[in-house]
LOLOMAR-386496 format. One record per residue: residue in three letters; residue number from 1; y, z, x of N, C-alpha, C in turn. Coordinates in steps of 0.02 Angstrom, whole numbers. Example, Ala and Ser with C-alpha at 12.3 -4.5 7.8 and 13.67 -1.06 7.14 Angstrom:
! LOLOMAR-386496
type,seq,nc2,nc3,nc1,cac2,cac3,cac1,cc2,cc3,cc1
ALA,1,-284,390,660,-225,390,615,-165,390,660;
SER,2,-112,354,642,-53,357,684,2,394,645;
END
This chain:
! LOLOMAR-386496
type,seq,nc2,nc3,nc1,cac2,cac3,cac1,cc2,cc3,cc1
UNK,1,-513,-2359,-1238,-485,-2383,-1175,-536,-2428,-1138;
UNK,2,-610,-2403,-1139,-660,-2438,-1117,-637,-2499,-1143;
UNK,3,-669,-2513,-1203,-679,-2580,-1226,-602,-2622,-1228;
UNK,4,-537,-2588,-1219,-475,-2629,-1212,-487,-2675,-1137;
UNK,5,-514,-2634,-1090,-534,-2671,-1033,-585,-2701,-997;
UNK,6,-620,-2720,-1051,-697,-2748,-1043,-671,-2838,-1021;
UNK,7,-630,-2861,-1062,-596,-2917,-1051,-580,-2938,-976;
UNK,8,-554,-2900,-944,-519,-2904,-872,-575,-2878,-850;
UNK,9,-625,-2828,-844,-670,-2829,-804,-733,-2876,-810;
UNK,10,-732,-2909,-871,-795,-2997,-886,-752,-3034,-841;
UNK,11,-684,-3033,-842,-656,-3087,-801,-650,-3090,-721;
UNK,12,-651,-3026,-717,-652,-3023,-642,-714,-3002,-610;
UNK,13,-749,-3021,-641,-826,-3009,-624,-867,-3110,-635;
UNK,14,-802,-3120,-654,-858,-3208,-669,-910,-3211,-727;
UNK,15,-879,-3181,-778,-925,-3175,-834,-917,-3222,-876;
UNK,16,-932,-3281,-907,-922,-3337,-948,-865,-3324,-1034;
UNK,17,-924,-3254,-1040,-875,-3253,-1129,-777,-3249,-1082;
UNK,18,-788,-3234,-1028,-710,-3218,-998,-667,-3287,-1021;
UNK,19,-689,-3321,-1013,-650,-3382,-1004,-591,-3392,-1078;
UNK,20,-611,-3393,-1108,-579,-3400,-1180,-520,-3338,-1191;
UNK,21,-538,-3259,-1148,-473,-3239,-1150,-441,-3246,-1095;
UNK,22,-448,-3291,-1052,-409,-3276,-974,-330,-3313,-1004;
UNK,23,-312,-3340,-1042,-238,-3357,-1067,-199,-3292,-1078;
UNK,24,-230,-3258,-1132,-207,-3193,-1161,-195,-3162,-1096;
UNK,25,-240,-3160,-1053,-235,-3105,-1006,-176,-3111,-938;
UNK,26,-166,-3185,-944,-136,-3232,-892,-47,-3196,-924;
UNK,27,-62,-3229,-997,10,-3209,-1048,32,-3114,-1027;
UNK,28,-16,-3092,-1045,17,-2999,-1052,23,-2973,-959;
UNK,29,-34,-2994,-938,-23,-2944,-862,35,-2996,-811;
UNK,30,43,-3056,-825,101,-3091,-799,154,-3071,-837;
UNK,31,184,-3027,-892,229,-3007,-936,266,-2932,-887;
UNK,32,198,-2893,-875,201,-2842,-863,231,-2833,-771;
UNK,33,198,-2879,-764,225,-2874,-683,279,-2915,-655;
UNK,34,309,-2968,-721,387,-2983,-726,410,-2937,-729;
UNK,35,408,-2902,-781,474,-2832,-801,494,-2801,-742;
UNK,36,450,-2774,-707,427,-2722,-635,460,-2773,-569;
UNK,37,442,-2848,-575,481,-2857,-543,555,-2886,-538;
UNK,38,584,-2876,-597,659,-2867,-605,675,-2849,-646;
UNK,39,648,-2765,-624,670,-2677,-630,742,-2695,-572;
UNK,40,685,-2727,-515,760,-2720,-437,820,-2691,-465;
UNK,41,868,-2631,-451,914,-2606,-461,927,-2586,-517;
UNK,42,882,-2558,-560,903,-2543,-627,951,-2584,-680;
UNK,43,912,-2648,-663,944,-2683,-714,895,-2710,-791;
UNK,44,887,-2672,-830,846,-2691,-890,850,-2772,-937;
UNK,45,929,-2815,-908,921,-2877,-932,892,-2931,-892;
UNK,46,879,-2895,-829,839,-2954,-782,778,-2931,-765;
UNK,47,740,-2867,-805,673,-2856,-822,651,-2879,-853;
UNK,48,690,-2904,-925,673,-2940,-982,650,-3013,-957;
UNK,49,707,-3034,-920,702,-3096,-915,653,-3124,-867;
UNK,50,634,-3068,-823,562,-3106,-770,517,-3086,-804;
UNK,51,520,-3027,-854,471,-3032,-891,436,-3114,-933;
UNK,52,477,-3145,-943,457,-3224,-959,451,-3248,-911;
UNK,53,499,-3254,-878,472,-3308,-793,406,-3308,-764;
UNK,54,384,-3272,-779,309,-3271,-697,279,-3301,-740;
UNK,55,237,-3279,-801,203,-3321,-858,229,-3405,-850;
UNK,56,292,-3398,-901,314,-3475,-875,302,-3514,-813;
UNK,57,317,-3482,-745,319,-3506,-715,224,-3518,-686;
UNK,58,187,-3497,-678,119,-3501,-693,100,-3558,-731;
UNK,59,113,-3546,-803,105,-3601,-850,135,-3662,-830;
UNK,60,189,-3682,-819,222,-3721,-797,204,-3771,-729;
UNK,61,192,-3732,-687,172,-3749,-621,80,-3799,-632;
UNK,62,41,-3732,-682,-36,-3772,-701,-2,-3851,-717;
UNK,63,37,-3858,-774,31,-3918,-822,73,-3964,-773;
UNK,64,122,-3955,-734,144,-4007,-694,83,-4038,-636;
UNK,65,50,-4012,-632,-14,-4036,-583,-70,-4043,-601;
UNK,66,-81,-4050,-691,-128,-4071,-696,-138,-4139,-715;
UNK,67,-84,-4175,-727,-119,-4276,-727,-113,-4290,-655;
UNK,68,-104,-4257,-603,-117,-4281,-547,-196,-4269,-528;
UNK,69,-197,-4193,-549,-298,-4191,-529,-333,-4228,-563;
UNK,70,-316,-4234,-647,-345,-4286,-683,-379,-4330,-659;
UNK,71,-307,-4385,-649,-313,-4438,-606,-370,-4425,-536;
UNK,72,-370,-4404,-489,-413,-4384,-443,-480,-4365,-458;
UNK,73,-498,-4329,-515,-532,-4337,-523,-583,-4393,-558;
UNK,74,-545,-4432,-592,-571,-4499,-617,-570,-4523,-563;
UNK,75,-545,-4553,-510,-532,-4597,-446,-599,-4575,-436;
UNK,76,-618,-4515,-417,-707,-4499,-384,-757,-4477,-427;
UNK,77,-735,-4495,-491,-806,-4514,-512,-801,-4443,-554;
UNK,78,-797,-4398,-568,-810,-4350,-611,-766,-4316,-652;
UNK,79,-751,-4355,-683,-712,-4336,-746,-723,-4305,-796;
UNK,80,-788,-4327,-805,-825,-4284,-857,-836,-4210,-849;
UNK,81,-830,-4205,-780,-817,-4125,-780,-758,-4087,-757;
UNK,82,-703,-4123,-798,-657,-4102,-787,-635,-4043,-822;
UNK,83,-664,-4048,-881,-662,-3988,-924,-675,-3913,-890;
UNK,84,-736,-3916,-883,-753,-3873,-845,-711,-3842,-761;
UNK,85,-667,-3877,-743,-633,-3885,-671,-580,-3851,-727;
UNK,86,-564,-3859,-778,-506,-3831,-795,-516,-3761,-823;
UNK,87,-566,-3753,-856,-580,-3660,-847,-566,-3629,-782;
UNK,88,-597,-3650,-746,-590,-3610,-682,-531,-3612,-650;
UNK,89,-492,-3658,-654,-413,-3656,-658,-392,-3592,-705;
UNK,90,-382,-3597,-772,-377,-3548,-796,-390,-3476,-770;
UNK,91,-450,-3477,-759,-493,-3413,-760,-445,-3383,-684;
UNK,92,-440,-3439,-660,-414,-3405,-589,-313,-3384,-587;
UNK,93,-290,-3416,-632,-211,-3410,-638,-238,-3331,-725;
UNK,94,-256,-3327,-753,-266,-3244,-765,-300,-3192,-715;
UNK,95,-324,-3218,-666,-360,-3175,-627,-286,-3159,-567;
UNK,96,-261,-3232,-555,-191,-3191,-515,-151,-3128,-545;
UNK,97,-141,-3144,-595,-69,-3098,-646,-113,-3032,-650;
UNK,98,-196,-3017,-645,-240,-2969,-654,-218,-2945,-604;
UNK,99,-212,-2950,-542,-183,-2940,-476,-133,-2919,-463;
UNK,100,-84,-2949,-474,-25,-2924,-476,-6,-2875,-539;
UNK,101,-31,-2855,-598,-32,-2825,-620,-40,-2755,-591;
UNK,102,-100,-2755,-556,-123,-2694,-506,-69,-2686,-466;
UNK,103,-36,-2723,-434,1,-2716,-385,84,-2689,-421;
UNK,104,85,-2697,-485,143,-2665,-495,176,-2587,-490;
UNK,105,129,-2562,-491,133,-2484,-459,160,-2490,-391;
UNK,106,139,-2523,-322,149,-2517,-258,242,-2558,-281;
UNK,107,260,-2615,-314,302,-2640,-327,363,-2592,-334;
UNK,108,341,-2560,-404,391,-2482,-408,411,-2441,-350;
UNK,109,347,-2447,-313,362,-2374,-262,402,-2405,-200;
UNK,110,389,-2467,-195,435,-2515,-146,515,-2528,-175;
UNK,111,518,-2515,-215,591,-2524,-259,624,-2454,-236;
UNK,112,582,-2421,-271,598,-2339,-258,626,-2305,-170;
UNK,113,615,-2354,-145,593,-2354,-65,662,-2383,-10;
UNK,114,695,-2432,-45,726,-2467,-21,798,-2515,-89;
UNK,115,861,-2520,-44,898,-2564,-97,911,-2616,-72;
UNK,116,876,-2628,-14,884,-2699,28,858,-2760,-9;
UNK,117,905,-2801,-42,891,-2848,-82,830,-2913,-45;
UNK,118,854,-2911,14,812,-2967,52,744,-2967,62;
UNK,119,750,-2892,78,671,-2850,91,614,-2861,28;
UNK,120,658,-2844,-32,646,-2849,-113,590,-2913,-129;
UNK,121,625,-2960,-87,613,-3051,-118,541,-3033,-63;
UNK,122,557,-3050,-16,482,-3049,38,431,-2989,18;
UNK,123,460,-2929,-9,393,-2892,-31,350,-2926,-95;
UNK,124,409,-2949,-130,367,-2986,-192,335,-3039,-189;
UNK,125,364,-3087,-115,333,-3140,-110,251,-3124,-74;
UNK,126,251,-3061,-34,190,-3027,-7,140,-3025,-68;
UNK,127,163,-2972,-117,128,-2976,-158,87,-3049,-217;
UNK,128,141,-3065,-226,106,-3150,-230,69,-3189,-188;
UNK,129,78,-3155,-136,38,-3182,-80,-46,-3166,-73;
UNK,130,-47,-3082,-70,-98,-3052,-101,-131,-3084,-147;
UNK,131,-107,-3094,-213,-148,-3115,-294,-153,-3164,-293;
UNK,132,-133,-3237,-250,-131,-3313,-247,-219,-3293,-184;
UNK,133,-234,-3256,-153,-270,-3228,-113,-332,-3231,-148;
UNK,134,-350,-3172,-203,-389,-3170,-234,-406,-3220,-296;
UNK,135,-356,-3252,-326,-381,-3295,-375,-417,-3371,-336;
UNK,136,-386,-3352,-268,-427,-3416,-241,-490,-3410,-239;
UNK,137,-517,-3351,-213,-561,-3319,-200,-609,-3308,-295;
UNK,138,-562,-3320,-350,-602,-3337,-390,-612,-3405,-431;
UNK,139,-557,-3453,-391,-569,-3515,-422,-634,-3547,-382;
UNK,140,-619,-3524,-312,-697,-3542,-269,-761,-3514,-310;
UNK,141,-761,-3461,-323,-838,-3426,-376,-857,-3468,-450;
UNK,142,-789,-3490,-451,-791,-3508,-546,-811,-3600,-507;
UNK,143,-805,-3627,-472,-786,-3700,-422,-867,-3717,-397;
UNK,144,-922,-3668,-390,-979,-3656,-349,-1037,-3706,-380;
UNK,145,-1024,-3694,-465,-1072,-3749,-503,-1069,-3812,-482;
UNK,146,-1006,-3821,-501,-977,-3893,-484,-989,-3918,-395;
UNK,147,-982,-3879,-361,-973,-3913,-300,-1050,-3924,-303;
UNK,148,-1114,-3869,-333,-1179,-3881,-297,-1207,-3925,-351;
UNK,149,-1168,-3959,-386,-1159,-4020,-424,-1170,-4075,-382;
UNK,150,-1102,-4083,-373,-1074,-4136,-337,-1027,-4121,-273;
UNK,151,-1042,-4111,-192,-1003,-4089,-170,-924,-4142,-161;
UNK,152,-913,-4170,-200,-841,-4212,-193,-791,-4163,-259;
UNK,153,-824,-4118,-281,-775,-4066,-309,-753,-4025,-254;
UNK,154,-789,-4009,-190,-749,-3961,-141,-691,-4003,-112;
UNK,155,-683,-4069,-112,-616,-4085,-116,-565,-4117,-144;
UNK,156,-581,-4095,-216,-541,-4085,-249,-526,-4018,-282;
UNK,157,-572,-3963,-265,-552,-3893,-248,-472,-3915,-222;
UNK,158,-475,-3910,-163,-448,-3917,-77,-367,-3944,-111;
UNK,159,-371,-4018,-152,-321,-4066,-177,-300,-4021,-233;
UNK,160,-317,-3976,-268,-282,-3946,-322,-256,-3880,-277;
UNK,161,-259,-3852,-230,-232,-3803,-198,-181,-3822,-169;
UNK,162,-176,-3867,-145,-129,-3919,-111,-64,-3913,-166;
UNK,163,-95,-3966,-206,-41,-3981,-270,-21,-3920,-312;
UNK,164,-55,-3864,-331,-35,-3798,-357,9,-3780,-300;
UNK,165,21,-3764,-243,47,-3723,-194,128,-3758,-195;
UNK,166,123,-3820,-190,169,-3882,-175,220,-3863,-244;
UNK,167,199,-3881,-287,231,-3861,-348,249,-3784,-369;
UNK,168,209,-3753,-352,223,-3665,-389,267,-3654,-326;
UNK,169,292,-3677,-273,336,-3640,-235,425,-3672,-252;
UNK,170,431,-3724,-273,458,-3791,-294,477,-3738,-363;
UNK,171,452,-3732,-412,457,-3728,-471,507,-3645,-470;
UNK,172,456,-3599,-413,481,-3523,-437,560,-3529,-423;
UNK,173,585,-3575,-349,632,-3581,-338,680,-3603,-394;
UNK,174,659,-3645,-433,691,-3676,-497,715,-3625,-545;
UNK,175,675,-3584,-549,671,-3530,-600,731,-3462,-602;
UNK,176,723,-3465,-523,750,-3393,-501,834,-3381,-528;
UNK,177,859,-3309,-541,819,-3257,-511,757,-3222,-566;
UNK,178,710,-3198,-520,668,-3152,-537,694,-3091,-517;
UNK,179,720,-3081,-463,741,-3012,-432,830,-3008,-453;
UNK,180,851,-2960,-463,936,-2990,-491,983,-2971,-426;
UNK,181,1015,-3005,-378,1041,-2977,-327,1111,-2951,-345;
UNK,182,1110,-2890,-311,1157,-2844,-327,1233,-2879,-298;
UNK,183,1276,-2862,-357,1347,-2900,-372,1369,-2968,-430;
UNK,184,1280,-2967,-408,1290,-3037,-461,1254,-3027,-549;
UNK,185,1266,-3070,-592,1279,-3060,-656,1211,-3071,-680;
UNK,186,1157,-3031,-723,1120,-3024,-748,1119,-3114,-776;
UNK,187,1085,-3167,-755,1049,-3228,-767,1011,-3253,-780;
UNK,188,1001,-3307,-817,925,-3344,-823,921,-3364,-791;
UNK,189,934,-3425,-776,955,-3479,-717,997,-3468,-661;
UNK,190,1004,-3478,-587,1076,-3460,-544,1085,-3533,-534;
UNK,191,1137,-3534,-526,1167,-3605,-505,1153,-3642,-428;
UNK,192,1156,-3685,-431,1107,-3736,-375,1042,-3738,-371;
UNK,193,1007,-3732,-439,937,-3728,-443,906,-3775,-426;
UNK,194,914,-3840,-397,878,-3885,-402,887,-3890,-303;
UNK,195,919,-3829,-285,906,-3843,-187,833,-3848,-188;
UNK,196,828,-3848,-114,745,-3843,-81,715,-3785,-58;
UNK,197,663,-3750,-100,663,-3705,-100,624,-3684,-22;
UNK,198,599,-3744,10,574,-3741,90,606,-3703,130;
UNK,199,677,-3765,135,714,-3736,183,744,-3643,157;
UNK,200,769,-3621,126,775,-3572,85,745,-3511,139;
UNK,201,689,-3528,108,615,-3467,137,627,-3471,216;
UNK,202,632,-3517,259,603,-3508,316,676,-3479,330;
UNK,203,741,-3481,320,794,-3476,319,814,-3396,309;
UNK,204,784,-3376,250,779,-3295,248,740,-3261,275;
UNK,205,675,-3292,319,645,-3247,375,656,-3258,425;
UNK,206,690,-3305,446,727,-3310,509,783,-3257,509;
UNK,207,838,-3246,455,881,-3201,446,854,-3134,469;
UNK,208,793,-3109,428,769,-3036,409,740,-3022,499;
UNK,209,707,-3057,521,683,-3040,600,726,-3035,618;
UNK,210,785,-3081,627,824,-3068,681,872,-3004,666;
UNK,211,863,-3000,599,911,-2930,596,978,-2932,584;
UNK,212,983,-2998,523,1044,-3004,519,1051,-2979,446;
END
């Protein structure tokens, strides 16, 4: 058991051999905390299926924003360490799903807790909120060489948070459901996927305060 978790604790400690498994780790604990989060209502075909989504959508979200940092980063001059800017990308999207992994226990017991579908989406979006929290907190540690490099990587730190945030909120919307709302038919896709997933959000916490 030790040594199964030596991996996740090199990685979440900023340990270098980490880097090479943070995919694997990105792949299984983003697997694990799909399923958990669409368990919602005891439905086992829309566990399956977020079980792929969060991964995908992770994966997905990195590679759509990366010829834009590319680019940015050639524009200022350091390209050559772009390589390196992209581990720590990595290192930090397995260090989220490490996170939320942990958090799938509190996930269950919040399921267990409540059948309020609305409540469901904002606890999970909390929790993503949480693990987008800490991987920042390790793309900044893995980001530290580079900036006391060159400090014109702290903004392009800054420009890839931007563009990750912009897109992974854009994209999950694309994806959904993750959570399966009750009445409706176990899905990959729901129809009108391509709305805005902006207006959406501010739209369902305006609802949930006011108590509708």
């Amino acid at each position: 058991m030790k040594s199964a978790l030596r991996p996740i604790d090199d990685l979440l400690r900023g340990r270098p051999a980490a880097a090479a498994r943070a995919w694997w780790l990105a792949l299984l604990c983003g697997v694990f905390y799909g399923a958990v989060m669409g368990s919602f209502g005891g439905r086992p075909g829309q566990a399956v299926y977020s079980a792929s989504k969060v991964p995908l959508l992770l994966a997905t979200t990195t590679l759509l924003g990366l010829p834009s940092f590319f680019v940015l980063n050639t524009l200022l001059g350091v390209r050559s360490d772009f390589g390196k800017a992209m581990r720590a990308v990595v290192v930090s999207q397995a260090g989220l799903t490490i996170i939320l992994a942990s958090l799938a226990p509190v996930t269950a017991f919040w399921y267990a807790s409540t059948t309020d579908y609305r409540t469901a989406i904002l606890f999970n979006a909390a929790m993503f909120a949480v693990a987008s929290v800490g991987a920042q907190w390790m793309l900044r540690r893995a980001y530290r060489p580079l900036i006391a490099r060159n400090p014109v990587h702290r903004r392009l730190l800054g420009a890839w948070l931007l563009i990750y945030g912009f897109v992974g909120i854009q994209m999950g919307w694309l994806l959904r459901p993750f959570i399966g709302a009750p009445g409706e038919p176990v899905q990959f896709f729901r129809p009108g996927a391509w709305d805005n997933a902006y207006v959406f959000v501010a739209r369902l916490i305006w609802e949930v305060l006011a108590g509708r």
